[in-house]
VEXTORMAR-189734 format. One record per residue (C-alpha): x, y, z; residue number from 1. Coordinates in nm, 4 decimals. Layout:
N
ATOM         xx         yy         zz     k
ATOM          X          Y          Z   NUM
...
//
This chain:
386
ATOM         xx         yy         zz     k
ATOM     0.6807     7.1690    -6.2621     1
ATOM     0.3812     7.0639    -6.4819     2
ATOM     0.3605     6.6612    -6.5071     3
ATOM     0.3741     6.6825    -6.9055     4
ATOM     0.7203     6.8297    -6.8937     5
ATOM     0.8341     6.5482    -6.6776     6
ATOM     0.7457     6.2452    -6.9239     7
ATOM     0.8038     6.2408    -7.2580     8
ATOM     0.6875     5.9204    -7.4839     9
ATOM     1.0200     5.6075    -7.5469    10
ATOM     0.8698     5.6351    -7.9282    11
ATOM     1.1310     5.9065    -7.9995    12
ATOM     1.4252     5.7276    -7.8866    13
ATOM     1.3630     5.4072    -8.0620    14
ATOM     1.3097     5.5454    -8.3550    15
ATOM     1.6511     5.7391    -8.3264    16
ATOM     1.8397     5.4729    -8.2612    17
ATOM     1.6580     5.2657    -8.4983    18
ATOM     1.7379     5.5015    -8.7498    19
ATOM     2.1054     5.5445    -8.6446    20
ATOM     2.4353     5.3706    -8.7847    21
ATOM     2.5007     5.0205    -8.6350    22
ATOM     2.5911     5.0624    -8.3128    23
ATOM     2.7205     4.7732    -8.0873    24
ATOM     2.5296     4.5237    -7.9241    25
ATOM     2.6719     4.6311    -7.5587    26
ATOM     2.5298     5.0263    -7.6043    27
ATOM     2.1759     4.8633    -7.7368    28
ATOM     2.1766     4.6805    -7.3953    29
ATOM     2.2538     5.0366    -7.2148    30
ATOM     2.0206     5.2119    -7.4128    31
ATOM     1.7204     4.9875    -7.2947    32
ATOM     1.8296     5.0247    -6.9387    33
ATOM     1.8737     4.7943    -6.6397    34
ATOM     1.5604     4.6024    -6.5677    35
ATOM     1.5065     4.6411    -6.1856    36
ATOM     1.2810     4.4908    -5.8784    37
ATOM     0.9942     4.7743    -5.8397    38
ATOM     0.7016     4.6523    -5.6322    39
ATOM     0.4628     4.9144    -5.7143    40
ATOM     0.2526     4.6796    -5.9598    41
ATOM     0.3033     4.9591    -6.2631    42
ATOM     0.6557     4.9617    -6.2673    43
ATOM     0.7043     4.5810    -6.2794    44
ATOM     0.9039     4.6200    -6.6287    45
ATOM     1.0705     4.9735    -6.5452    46
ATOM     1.4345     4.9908    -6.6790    47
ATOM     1.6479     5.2546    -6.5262    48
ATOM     1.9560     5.4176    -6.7800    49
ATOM     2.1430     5.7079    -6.7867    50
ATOM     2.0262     6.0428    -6.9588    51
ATOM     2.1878     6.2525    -7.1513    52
ATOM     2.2318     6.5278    -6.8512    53
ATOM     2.4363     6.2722    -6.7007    54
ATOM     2.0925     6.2248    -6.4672    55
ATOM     1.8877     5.9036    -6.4091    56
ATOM     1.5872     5.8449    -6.5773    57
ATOM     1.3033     5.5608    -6.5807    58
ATOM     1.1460     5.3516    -6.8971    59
ATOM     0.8108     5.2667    -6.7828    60
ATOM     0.5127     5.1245    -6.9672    61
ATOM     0.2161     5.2850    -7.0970    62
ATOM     0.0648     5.4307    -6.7968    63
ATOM    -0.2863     5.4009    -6.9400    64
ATOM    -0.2326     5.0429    -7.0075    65
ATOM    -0.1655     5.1291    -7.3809    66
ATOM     0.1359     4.9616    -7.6449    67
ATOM     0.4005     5.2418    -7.6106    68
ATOM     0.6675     5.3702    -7.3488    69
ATOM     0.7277     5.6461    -7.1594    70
ATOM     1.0262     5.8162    -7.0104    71
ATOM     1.0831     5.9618    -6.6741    72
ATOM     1.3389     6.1286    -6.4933    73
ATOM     1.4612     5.8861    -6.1935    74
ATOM     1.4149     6.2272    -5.9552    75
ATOM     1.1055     6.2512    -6.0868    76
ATOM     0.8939     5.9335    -6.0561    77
ATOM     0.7452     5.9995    -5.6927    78
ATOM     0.5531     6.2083    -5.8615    79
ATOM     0.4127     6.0291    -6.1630    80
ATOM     0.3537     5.7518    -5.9855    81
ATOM     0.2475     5.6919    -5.6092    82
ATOM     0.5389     5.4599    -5.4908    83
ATOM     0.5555     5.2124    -5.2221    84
ATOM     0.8284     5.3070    -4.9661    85
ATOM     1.0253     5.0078    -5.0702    86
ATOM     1.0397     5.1664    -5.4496    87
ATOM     1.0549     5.5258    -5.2792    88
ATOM     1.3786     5.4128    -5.0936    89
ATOM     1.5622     5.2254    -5.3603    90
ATOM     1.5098     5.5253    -5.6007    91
ATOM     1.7027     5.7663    -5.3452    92
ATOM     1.9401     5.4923    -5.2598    93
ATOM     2.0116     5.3960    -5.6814    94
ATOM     1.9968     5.8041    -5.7158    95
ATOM     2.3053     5.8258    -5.3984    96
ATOM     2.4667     5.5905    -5.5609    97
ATOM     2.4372     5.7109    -5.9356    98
ATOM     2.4233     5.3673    -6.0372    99
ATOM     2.3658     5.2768    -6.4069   100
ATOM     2.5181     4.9757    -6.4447   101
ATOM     2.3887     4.6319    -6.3534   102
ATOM     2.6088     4.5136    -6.0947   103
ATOM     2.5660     4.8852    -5.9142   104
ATOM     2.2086     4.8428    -5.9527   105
ATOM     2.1732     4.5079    -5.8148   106
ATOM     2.4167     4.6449    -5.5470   107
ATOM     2.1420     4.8931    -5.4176   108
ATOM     1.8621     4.7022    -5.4999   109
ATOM     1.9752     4.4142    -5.2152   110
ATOM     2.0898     4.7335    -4.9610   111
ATOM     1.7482     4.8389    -4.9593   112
ATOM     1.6071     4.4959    -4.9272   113
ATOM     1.7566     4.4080    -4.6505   114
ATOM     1.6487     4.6616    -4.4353   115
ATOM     1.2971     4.4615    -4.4930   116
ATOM     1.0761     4.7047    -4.6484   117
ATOM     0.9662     4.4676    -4.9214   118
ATOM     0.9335     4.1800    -4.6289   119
ATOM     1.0915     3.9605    -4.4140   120
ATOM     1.1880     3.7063    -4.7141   121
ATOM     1.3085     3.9634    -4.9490   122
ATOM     1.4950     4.1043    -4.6752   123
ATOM     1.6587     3.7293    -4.5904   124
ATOM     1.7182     3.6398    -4.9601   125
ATOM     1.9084     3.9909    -4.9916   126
ATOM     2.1291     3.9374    -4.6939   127
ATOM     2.2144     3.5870    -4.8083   128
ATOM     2.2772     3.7022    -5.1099   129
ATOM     2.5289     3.9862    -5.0073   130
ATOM     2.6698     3.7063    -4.7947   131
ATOM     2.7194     3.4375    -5.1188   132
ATOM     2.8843     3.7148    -5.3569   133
ATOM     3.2002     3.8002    -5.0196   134
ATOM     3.2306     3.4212    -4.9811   135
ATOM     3.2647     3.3942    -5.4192   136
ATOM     3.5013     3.6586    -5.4218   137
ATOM     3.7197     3.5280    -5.1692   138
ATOM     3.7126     3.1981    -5.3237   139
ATOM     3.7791     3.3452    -5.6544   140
ATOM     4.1373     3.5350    -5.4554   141
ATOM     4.2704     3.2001    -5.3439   142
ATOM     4.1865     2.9901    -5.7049   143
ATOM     4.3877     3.3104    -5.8151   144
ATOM     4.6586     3.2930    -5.5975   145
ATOM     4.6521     2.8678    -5.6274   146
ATOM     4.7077     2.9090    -5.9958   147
ATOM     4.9804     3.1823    -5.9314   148
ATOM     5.1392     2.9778    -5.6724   149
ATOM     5.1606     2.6940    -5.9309   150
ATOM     5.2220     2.8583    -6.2387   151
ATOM     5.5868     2.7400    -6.2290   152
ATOM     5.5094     2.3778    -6.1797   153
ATOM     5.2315     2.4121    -6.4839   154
ATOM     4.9715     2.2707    -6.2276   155
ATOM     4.7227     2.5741    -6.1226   156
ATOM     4.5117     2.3484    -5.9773   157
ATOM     4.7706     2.2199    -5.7159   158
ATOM     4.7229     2.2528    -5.3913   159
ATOM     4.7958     2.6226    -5.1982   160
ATOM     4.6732     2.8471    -4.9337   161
ATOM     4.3195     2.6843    -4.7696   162
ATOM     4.0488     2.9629    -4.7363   163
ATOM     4.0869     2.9444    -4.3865   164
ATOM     4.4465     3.0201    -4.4044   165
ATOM     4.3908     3.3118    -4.6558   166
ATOM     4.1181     3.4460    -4.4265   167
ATOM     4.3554     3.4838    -4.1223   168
ATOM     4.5485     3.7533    -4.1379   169
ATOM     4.8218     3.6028    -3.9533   170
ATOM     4.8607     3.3817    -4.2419   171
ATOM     4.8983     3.6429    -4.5252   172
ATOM     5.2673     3.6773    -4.4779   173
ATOM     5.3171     3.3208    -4.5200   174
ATOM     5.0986     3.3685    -4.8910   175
ATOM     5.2993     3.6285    -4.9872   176
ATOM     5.6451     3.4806    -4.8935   177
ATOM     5.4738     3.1358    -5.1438   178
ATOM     5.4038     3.4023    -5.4472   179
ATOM     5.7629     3.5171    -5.4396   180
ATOM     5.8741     3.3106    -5.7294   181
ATOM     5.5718     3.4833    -5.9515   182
ATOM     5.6774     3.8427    -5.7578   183
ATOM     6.0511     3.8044    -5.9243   184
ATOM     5.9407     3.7053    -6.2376   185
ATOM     5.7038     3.9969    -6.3293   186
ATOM     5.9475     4.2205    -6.1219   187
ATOM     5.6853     4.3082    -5.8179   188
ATOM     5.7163     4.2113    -5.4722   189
ATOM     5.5473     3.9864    -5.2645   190
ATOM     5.2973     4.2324    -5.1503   191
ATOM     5.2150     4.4136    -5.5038   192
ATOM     5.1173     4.0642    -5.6222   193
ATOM     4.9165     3.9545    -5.3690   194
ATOM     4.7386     4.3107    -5.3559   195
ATOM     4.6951     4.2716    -5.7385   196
ATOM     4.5397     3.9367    -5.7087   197
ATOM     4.3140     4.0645    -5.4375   198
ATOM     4.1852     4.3211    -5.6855   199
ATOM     4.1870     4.0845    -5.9525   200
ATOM     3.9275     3.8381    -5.7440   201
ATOM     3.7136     4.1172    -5.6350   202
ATOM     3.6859     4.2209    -6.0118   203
ATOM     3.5450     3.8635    -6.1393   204
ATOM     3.4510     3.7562    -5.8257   205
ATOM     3.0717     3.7301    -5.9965   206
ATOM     3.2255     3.4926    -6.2806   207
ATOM     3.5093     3.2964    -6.0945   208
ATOM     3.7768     3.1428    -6.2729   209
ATOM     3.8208     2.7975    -6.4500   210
ATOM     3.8737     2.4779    -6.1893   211
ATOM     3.6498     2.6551    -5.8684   212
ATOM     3.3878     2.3715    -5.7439   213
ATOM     3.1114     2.6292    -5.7957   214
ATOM     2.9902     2.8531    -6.0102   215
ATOM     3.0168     3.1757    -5.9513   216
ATOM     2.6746     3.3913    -5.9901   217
ATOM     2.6983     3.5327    -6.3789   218
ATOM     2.8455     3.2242    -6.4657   219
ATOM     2.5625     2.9915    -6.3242   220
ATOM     2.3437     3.2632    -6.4571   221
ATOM     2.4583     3.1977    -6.7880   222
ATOM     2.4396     2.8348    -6.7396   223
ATOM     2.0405     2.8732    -6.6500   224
ATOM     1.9628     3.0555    -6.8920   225
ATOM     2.0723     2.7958    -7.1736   226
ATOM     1.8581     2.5849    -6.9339   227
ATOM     1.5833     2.7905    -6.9454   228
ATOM     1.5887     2.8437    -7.3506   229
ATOM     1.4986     2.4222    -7.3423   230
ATOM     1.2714     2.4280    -7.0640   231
ATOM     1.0413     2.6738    -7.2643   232
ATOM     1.0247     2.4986    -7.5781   233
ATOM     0.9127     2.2234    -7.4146   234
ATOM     0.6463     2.4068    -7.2756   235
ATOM     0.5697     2.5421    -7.5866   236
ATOM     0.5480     2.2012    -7.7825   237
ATOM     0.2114     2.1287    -7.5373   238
ATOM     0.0817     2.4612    -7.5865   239
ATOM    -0.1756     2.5622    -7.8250   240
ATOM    -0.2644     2.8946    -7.7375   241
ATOM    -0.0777     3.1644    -7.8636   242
ATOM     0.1008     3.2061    -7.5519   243
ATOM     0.3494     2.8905    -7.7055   244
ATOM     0.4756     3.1419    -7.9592   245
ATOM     0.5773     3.3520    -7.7277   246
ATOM     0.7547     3.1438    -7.5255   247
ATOM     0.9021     3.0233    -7.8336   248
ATOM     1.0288     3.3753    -7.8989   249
ATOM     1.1649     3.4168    -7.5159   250
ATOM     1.4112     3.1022    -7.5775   251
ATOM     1.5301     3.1964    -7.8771   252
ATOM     1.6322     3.4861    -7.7058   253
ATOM     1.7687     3.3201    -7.4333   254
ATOM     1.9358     3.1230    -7.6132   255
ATOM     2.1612     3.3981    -7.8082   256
ATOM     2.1359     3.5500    -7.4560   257
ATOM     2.3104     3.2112    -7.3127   258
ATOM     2.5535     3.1869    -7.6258   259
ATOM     2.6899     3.5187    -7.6262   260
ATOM     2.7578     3.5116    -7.2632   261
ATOM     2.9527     3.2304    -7.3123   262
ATOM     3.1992     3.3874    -7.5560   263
ATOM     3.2251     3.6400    -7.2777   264
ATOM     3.2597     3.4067    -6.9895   265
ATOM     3.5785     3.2376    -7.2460   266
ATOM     3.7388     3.5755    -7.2895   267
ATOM     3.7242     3.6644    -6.9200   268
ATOM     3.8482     3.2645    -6.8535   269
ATOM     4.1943     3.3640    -7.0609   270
ATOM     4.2977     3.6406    -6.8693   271
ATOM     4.2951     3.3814    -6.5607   272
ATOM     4.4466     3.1013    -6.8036   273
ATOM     4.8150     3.3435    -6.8279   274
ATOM     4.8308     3.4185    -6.5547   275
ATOM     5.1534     3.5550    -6.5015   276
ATOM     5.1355     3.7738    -6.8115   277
ATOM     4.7920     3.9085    -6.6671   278
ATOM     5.0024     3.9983    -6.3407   279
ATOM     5.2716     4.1475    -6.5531   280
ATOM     5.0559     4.3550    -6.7243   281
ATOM     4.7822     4.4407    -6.4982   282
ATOM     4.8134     4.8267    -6.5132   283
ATOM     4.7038     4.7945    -6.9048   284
ATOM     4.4824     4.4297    -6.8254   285
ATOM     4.2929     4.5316    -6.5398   286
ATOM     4.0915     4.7799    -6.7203   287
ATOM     4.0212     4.5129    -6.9963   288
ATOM     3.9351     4.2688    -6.7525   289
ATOM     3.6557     4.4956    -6.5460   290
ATOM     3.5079     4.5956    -6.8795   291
ATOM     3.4806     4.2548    -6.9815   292
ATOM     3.2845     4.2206    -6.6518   293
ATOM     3.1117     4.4483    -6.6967   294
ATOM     3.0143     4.3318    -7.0623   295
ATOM     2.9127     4.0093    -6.9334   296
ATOM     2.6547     4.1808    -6.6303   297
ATOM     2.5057     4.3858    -6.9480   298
ATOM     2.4213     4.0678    -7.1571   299
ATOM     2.2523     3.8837    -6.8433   300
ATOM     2.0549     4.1664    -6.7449   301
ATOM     1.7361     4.1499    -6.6753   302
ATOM     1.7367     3.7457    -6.6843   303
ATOM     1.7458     3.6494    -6.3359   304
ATOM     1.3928     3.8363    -6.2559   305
ATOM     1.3054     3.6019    -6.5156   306
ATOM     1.4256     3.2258    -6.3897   307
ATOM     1.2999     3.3552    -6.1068   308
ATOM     0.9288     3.4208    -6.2144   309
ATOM     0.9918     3.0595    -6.4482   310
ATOM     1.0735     2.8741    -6.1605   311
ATOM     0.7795     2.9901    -5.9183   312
ATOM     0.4962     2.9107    -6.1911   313
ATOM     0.6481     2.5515    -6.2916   314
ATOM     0.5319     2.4686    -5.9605   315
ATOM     0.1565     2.6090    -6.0313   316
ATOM    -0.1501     2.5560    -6.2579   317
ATOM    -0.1095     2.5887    -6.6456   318
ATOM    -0.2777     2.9280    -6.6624   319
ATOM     0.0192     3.0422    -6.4335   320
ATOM     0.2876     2.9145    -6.6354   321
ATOM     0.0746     3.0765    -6.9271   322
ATOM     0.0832     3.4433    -6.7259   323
ATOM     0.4376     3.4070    -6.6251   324
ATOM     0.5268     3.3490    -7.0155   325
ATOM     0.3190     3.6914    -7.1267   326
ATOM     0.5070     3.8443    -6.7718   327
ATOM     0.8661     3.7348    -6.9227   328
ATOM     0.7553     3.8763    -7.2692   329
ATOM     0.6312     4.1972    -7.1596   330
ATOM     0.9320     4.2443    -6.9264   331
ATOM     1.1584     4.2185    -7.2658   332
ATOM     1.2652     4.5419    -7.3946   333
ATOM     1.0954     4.6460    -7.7518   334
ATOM     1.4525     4.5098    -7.8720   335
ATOM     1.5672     4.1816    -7.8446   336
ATOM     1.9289     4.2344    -7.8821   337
ATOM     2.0081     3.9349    -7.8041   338
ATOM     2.3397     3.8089    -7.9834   339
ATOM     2.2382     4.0022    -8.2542   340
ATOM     2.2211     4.3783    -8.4118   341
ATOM     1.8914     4.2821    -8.5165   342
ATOM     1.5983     4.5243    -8.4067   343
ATOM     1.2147     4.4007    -8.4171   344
ATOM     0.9969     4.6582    -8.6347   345
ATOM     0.7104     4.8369    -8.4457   346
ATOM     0.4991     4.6289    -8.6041   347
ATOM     0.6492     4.3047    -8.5535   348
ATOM     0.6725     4.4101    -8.1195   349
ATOM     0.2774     4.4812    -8.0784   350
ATOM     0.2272     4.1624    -8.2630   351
ATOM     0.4390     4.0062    -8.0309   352
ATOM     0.2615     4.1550    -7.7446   353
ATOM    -0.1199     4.1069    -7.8778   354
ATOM    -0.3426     3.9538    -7.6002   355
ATOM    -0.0209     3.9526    -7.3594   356
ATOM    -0.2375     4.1487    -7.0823   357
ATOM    -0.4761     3.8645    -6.9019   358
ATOM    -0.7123     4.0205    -6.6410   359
ATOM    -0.8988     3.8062    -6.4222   360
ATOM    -1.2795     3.8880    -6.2836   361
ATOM    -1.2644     4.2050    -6.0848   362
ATOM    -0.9036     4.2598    -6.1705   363
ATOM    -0.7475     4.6508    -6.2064   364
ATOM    -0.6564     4.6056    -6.5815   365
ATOM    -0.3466     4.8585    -6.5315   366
ATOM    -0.2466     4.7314    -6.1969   367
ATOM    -0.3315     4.3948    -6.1636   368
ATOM    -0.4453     4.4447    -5.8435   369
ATOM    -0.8490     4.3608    -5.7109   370
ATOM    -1.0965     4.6149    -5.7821   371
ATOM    -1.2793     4.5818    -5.4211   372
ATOM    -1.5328     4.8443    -5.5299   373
ATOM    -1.6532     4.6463    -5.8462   374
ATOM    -1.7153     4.3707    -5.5651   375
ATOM    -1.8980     4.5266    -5.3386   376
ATOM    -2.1115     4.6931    -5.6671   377
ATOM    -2.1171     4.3601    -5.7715   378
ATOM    -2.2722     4.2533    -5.4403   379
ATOM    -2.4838     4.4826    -5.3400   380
ATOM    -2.6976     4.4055    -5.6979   381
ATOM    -2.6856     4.0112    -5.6318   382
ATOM    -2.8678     4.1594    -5.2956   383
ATOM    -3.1484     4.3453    -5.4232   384
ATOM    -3.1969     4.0923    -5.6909   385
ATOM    -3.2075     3.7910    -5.4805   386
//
């Protein structure tokens, strides 16, 4: 199959949905696509959505180095592209999975990490990481089945089942024998509420519920990326190139990013607030509450790459912190709807990204990476002129 059949340029679709009727903010998110962790230098902003064959396709940038987009089919990329075995893997693994979502995405993107093709580190972070998200859903089930317990008293915060005791399975008859009260009053039985709540806490597990003594991941996502929205314009207020505009423009986004997540985080919070008539319900409610979920992993997508670029260059030089900013801009879809059904014009996004690219001496312009034949050019002159 010819390559020029394979790509087609992201102009199109903009403009299309530009063009269209308001649409909601959630299917604005989709239609930019999940941000995900390619290490093949080129792809460092890909977004991966859904086509319109029900397939997978990529959003990469300019693969001359150019303003615009382009659009590949997922299937496809390997051969656009020469792709590191990491990327190469995690495309077969997000194409096995059909993943499209955030939370699927991130799903495959830490089951191919941790077999350690992108390193040893990546490969610990991911495992601890897979590790952290079982131990918040559990703890999640037994806040759940705490405020269940306790519902009758009015005190969900009361003490109930330990996590140890929950974790034992010799102990789970003992649980559901407690929830029997909250069993007879939404006509179930011991075990269809405590299999409900089990669902229910592997559902939000990645948000938590209201009283835990941590936050959950999304929700102390959210959190940090308030923080972060302050954190840049402070940066910005000492920075005179035009790189402080831009950062000024990444935490306003942030910031609508932060706000609107925690409207979300509130309505996801009430479901666990009635608890009872959640349980009572759940066949109509649990749908509701996944989608809600689901909502929420749409709004913070993308924004963890970024804390975690943030946080690596406040520990470096200016000119870093400087890079990282362009990075963070550049990673941002051409719109920033963010809180908003606002679109930016054309125009207004290759303002926005003017003088974003920095290239140091020697560096590959499109790939960032060193251009050892330029050296030894380079070298070989200094030589015969010396």
């Amino acid at each position: 199959m010819p390559l020029e059949t394979l790509v087609r340029p992201a102009g199109a679709d903009l403009a299309a949905a530009g063009d269209a009727p308001a649409a909601s903010t959630l299917s604005r998110y989709q239609s930019d696509g999940v941000a995900i962790d390619f290490t093949t230098p080129i792809l460092a902003n890909a977004r991966v959505r859904p086509a319109e064959t029900d397939r997978l396709e990529v959003i990469v940038a300019d693969l001359g180095g150019g303003k615009g987009s382009y659009v590949v089919p997922l299937r496809h990329l390997g051969k656009i592209v020469t792709l590191t075995v990491h990327d190469r893997t995690l495309c077969e693994e997000i194409l096995h999975r059909n993943a499209n979502a955030p939370d699927e995405i991130r799903r495959a993107v830490l089951a191919v990490a941790r077999m350690g093709l992108a390193g040893a580190k990546a490969a610990k972070t991911a495992r601890q990481a897979i590790a952290d998200e079982q131990n918040e859903r559990l703890l999640t089930t037994v806040f759940l089945i705490h405020r269940a317990i306790n519902h009758a008293g009015g005190d969900p915060a009361a003490a109930g089942p330990s996590l140890n005791v929950l974790a034992e399975e010799a102990n789970r008859s003992q649980v559901k024998a407690q929830l029997g009260q909250v069993a007879q009053s939404v006509r179930m039985t011991g075990d269809q509420v405590y299999a409900v709540l089990e669902e229910w806490g592997a559902i939000v597990g990645g948000v938590g519920v209201p009283g835990m003594p941590l936050d959950c991941r999304l929700r102390r996502l959210a959190r940090q990326v308030d923080e972060l929205a302050g954190q840049l314009r402070r940066w910005a207020d000492e920075e005179i190139s035009y790189t402080g505009e831009h950062a000024r423009r990444v935490a306003d986004s942030a910031q609508q990013v932060a706000a609107r997540a925690a409207r979300q985080i509130a309505k996801i919070d009430a479901f666990a607030v009635a608890t009872v008539e959640t349980l009572r319900r759940w066949k109509d409610t649990q749908r509701t509450v996944r989608a809600a979920v689901s909502d929420l992993a749409w709004i913070l997508n993308g924004w963890e790459a970024n804390l975690r670029r943030w946080r690596d260059a406040a520990q470096v030089s200016r000119e870093e912190q400087q890079k990282t900013v362009s990075e963070v801009m550049a990673s941002m879809p051409p719109r920033l709807a963010a809180g908003t059904l606002e679109t930016w014009s054309g125009e207004a996004f290759a303002l926005s990204r003017r003088g974003s690219r920095k290239v140091r001496a020697h560096q590959d312009w499109k790939t960032g990476a060193i251009d050892f034949d330029v050296v030894r050019r380079l070298e070989s002159l200094k030589e015969h002129v010396l």
